[in-house]
C-alpha positions as CSV (number, residue, x, y, z in Angstrom):
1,X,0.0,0.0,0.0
2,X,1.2,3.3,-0.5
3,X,0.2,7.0,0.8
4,X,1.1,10.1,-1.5
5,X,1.4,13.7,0.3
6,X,2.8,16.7,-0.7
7,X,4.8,18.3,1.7
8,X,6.2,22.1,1.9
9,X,10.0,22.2,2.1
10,X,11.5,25.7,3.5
11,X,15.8,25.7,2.8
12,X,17.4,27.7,5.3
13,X,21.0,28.9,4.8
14,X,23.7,30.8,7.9
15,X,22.9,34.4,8.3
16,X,26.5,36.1,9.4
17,X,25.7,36.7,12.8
18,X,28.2,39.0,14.7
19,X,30.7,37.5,17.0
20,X,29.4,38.4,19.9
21,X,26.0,37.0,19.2
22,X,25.9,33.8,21.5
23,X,23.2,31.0,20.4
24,X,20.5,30.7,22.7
25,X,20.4,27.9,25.4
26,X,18.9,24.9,24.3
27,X,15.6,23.8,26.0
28,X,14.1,20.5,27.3
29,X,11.2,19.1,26.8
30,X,9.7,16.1,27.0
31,X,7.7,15.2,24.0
32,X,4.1,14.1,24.5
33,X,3.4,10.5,23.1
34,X,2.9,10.0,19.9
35,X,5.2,13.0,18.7
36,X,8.5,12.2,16.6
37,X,10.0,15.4,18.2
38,X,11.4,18.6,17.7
39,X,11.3,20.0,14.2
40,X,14.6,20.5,12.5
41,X,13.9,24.2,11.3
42,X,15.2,26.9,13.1
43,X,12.7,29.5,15.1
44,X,11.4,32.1,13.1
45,X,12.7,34.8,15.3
46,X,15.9,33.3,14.7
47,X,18.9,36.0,13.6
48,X,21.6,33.4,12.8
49,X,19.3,31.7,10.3
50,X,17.5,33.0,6.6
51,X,15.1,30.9,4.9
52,X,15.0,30.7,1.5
53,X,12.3,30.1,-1.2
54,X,9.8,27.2,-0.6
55,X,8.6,24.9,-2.7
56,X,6.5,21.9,-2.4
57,X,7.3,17.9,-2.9
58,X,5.6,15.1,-3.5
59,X,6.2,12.0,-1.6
60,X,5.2,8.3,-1.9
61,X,5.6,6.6,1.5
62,X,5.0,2.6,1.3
63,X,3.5,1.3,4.1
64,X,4.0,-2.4,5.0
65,X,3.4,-5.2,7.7
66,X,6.3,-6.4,9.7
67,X,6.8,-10.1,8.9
68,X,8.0,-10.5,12.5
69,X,4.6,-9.4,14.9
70,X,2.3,-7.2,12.3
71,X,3.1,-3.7,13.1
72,X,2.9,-1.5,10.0
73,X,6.0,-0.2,8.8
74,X,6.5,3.4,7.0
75,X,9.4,4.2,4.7
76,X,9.0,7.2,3.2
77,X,11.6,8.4,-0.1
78,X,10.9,11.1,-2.2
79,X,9.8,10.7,-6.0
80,X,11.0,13.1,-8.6
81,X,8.4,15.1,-10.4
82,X,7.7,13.4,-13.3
83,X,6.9,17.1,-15.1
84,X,10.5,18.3,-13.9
């Protein structure tokens, strides 16, 4: 079985902070269940970091039963565009 979404992907690229900008101090949370954890973008009001233009990506993700005890198993890859 497969699942197609498109997803919006947002580069980001080093701003040139000055040196005596220190990055701010990393906070702890604990994730509620169910949650994969924190995202990989930096924050918006974020001075170190620009983003650049979006654009959005379609994805196939297969999903599959584990041979071993059922579970379902997602591996998602991206497809190229087949009009790129």
């Amino acid at each position: 079985m497969f699942v197609e979404v498109i997803v919006r992907i947002t580069p980001y690229a080093r701003a040139c902070p000055s040196p005596d900008q220190s990055p701010p101090e990393p906070v702890e949370a604990a994730d509620p269940p169910g949650l994969l954890g924190p995202s990989s973008a930096p924050p918006l009001a974020d001075p170190r970091w620009v983003a650049g233009g979006s654009s959005w990506v379609r994805m196939t993700v297969p999903i599959t039963r584990d041979h071993d005890d059922g579970r379902l198993v997602v591996d998602p890859h991206l497809v190229p565009d087949p009009s790129a």
